[in-house]
C-alpha positions in Angstrom: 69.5 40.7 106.3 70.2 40.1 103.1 66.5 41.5 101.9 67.4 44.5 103.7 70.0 45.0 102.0 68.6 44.7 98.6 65.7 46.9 100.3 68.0 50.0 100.8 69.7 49.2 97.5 66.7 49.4 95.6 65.5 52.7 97.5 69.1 54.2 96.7 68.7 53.4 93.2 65.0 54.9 92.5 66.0 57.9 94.3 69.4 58.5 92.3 67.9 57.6 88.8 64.5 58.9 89.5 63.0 56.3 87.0 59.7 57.4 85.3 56.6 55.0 85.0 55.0 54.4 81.5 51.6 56.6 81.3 50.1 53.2 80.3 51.1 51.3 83.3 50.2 54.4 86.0 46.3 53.0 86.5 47.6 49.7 87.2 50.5 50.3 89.4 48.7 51.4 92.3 46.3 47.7 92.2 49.5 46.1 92.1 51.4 47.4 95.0 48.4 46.6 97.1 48.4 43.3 95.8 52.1 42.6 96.5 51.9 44.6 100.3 49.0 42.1 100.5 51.0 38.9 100.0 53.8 40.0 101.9 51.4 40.9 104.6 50.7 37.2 104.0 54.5 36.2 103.9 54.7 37.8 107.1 51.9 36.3 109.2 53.0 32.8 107.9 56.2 33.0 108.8 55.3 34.3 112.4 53.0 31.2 112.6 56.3 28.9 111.3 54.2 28.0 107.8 56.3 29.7 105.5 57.0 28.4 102.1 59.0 29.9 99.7 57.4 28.4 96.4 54.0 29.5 98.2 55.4 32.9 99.1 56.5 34.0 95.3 53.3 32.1 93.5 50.8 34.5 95.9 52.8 37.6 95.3 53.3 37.2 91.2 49.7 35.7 91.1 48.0 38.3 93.2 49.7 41.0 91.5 48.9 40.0 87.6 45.3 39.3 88.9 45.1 42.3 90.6 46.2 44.2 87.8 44.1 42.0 85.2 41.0 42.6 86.8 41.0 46.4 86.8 42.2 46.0 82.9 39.3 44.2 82.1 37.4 46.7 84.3 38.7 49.8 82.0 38.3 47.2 78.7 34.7 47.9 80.2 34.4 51.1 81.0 34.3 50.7 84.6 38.0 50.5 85.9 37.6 52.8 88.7 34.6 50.6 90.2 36.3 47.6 89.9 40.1 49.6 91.0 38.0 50.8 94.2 36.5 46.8 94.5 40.2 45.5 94.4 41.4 47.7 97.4 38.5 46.6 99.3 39.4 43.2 99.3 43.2 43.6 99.3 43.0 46.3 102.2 40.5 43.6 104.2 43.2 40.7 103.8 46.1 43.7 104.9 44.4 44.5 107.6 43.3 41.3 108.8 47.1 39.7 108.3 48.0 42.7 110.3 45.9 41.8 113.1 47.4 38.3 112.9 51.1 39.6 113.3 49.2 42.0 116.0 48.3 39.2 118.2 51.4 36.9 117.6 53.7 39.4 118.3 51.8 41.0 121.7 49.4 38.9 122.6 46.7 40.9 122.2 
């Protein structure tokens, strides 16, 4: 309850102060939102099958997140940010949906 809470706080908050993202940070916020709906995707399915750790939880979301976001740095450092960008989602969207099919089958059994 209480994440819900902060949930609609945090929505009512962006939408009154409309708050504007850095034009540096714009390419990476995208990789990272993936990242963290991936681990929470994760946080999800593991708490469904009663293996849910806290410490576990918060290292995969800050770690998949700065990776996430560190790997399509070094891609534009490169010169090829949106292959690596489109690479990212691939494998984050793979793990989403396949967590999803997880909390799928736990939840109805099919």
């Amino acid at each position: 309850m209480i994440a819900l809470i902060g949930l609609v706080i945090g929505v009512a908050l962006g939408l009154l102060f409309d708050p504007q993202v850095p034009l540096w940070l714009q390419p990476y916020l995208p990789i990272a939102i993936v990242a963290a709906l991936d681990a929470m995707s994760g946080g999800v399915r593991a708490r469904l099958e009663g293996v849910f750790e806290e410490k576990v939880f918060v290292v995969s979301f800050v770690s998949n997140t700065v990776i996430a976001a560190l790997i399509v740095f070094l891609g534009d450092q490169l010169g090829v940010g949106s292959q690596l960008s489109t690479g990212v989602v691939v494998v984050l969207g793979i793990r989403i949906f396949s967590n999803a099919a997880a909390i799928r089958r736990k939840l109805f059994g099919a």
